[in-house]
C-alpha positions as protocol buffer text, in pm:
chain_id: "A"
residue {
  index: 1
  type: UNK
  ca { x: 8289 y: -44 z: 744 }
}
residue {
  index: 2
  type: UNK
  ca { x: 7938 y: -258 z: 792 }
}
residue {
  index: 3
  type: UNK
  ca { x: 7604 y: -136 z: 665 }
}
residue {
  index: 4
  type: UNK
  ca { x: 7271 y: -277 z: 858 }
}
residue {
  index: 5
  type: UNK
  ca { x: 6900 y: -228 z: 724 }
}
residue {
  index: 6
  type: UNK
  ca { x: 6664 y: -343 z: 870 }
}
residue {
  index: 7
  type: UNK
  ca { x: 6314 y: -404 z: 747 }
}
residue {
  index: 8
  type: UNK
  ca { x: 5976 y: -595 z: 838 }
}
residue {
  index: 9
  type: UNK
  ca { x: 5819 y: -304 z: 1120 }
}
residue {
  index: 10
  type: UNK
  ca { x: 5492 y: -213 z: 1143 }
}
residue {
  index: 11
  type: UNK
  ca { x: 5171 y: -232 z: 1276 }
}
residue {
  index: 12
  type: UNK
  ca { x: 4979 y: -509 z: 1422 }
}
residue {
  index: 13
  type: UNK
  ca { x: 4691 y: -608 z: 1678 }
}
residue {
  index: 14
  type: UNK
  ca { x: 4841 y: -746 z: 1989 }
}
residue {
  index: 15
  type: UNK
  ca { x: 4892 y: -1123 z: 1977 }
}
residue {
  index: 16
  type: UNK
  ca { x: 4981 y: -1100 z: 1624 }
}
residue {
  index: 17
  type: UNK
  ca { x: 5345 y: -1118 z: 1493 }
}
residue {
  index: 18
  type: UNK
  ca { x: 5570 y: -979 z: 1261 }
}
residue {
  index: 19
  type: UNK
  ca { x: 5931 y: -1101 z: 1133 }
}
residue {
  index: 20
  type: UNK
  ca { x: 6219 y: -821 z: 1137 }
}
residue {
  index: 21
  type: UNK
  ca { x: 6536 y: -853 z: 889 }
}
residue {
  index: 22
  type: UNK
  ca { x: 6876 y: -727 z: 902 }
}
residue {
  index: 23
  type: UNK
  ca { x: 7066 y: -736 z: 627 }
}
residue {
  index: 24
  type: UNK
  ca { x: 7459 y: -649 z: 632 }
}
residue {
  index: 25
  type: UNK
  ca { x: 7681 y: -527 z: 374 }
}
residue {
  index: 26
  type: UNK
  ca { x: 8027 y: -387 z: 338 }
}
residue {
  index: 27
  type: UNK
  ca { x: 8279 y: -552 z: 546 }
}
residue {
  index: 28
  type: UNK
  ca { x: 8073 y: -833 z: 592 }
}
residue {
  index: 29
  type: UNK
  ca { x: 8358 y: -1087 z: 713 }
}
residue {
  index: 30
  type: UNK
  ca { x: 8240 y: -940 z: 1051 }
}
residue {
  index: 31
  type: UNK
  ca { x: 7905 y: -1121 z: 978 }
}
residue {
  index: 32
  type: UNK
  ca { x: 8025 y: -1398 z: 1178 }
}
residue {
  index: 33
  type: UNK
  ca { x: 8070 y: -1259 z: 1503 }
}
residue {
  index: 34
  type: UNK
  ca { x: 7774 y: -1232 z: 1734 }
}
residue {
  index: 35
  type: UNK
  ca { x: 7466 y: -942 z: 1646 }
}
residue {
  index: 36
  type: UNK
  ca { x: 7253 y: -839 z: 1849 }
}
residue {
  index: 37
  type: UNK
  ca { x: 6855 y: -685 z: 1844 }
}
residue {
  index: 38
  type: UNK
  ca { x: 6822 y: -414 z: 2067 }
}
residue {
  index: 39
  type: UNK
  ca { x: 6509 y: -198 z: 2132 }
}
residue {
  index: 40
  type: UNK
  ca { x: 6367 y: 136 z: 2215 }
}
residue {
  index: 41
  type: UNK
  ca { x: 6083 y: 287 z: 2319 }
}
residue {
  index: 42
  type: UNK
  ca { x: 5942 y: 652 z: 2328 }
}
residue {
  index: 43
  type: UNK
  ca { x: 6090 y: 820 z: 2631 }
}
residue {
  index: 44
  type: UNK
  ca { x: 6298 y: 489 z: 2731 }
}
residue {
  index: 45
  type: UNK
  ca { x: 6660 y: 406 z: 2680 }
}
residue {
  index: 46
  type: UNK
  ca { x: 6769 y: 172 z: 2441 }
}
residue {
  index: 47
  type: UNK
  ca { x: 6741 y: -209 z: 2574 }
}
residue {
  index: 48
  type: UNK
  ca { x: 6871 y: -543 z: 2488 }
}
residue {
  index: 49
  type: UNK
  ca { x: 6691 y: -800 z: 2298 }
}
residue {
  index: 50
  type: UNK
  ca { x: 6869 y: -1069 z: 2159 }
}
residue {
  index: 51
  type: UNK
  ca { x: 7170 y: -1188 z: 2084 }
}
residue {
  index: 52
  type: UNK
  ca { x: 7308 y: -1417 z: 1872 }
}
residue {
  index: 53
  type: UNK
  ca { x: 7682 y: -1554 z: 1864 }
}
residue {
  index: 54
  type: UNK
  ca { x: 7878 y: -1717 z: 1591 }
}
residue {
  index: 55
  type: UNK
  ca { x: 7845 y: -2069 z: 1694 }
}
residue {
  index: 56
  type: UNK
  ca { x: 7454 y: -1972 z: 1670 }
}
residue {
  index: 57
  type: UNK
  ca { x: 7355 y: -2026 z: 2075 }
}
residue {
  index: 58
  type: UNK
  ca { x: 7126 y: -1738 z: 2106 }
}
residue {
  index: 59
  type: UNK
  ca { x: 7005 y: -1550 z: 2464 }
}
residue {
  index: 60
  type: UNK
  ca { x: 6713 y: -1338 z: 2504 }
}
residue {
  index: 61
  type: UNK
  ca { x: 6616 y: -1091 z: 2730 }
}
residue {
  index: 62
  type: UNK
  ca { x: 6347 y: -1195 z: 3018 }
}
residue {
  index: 63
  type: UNK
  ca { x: 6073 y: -957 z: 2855 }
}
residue {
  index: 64
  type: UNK
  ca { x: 6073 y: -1118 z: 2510 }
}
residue {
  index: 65
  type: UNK
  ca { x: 6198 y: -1507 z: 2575 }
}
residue {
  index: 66
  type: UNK
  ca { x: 5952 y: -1732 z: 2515 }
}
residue {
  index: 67
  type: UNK
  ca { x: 5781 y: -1520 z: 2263 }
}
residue {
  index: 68
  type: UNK
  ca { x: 6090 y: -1443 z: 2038 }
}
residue {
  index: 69
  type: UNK
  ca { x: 6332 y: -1627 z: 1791 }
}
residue {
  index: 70
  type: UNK
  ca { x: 6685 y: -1466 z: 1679 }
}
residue {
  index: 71
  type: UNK
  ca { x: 6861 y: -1627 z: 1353 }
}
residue {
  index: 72
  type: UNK
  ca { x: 7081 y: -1607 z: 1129 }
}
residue {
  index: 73
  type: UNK
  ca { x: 7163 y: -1707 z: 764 }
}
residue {
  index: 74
  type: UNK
  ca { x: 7523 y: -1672 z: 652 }
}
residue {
  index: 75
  type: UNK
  ca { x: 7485 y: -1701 z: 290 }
}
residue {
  index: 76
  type: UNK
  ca { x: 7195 y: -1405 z: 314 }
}
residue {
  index: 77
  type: UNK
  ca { x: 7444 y: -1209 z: 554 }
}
residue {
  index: 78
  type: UNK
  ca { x: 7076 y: -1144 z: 745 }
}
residue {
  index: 79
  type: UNK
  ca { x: 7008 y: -1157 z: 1069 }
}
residue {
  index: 80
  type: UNK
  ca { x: 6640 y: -1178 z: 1137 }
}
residue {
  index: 81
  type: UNK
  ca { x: 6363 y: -1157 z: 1472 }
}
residue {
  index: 82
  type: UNK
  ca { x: 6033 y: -1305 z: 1490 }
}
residue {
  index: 83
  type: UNK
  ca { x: 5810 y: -1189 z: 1706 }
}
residue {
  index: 84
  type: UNK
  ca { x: 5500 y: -1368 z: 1815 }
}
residue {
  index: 85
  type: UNK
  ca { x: 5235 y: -1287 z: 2091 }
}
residue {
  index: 86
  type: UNK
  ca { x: 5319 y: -929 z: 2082 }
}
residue {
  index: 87
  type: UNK
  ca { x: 5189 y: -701 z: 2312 }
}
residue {
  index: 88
  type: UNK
  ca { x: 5177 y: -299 z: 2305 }
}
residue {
  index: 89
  type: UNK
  ca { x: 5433 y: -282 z: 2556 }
}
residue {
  index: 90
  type: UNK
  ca { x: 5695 y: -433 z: 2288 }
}
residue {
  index: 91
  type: UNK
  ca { x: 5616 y: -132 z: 2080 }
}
residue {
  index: 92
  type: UNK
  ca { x: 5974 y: 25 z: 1962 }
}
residue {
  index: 93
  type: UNK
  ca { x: 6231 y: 138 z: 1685 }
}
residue {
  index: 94
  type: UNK
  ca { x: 6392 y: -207 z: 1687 }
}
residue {
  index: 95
  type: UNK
  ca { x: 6787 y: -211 z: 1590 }
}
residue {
  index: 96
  type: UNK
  ca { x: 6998 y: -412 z: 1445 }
}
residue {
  index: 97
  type: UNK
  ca { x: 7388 y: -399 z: 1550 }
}
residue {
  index: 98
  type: UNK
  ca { x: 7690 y: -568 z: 1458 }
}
residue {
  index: 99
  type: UNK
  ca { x: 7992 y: -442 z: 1692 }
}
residue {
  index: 100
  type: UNK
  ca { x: 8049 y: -159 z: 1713 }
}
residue {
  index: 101
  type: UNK
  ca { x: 7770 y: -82 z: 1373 }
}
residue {
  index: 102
  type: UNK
  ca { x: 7387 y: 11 z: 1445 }
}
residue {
  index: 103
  type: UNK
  ca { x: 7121 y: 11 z: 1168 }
}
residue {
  index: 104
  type: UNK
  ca { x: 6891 y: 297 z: 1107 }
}
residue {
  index: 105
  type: UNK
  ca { x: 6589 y: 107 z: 1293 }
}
residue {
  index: 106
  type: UNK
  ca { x: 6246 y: -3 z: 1212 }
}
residue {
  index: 107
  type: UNK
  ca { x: 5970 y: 89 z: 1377 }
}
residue {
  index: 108
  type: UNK
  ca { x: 5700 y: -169 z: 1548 }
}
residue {
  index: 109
  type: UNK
  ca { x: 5378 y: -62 z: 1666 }
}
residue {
  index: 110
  type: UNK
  ca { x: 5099 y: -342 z: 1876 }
}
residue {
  index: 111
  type: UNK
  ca { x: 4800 y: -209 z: 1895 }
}
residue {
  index: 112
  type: UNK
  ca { x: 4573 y: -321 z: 2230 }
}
């Protein structure tokens, strides 16, 4: 069994930037396998993020590359997401997960 929490939402002006954290507990030998930051929206599905793998190569979906940084510290068993330029249209619950284990979410707001 894994626990995520994730922390760092809120709200900001667009343009500005925030840094999420997930931390992971419990079975946490399952750290090093690849987690993930997915996304969702009110009214909208859940959607991909990030992703990054044990060997620490990281992908990023087209809406958020460029803009966003996925990493990892080991001895912290955190995962964390910053998120620069933001705009309101990256407004979410943001999720951690670490297959097949979700976190409870945190919430980011950008305000136009």
């Amino acid at each position: 069994q894994v626990q995520l929490v994730e922390s760092g939402g809120g709200l900001v002006q667009a343009g500005g930037s925030l840094r999420l954290s997930c931390v992971a507990s419990g079975s946490i030998f399952r750290f090093n396998n690849a987690m993930g930051w997915y996304r969702q929206a009110p009214g909208k599905l859940r959607e991909w993020v990030a992703t990054i793998q044990s060997g620490d190569s990281t992908n990023y979906a087209a809406s958020v590359k460029g803009r966003f940084t996925i990493s990892r510290d080991n001895a912290k068993n955190t995962v964390y997401l910053q998120m620069n330029s933001l705009k309101p249209e990256d407004t979410a619950v943001y999720y951690c997960s670490l297959h097949p284990y979700w976190g409870q979410g945190t919430q980011v707001t950008v305000s136009a």
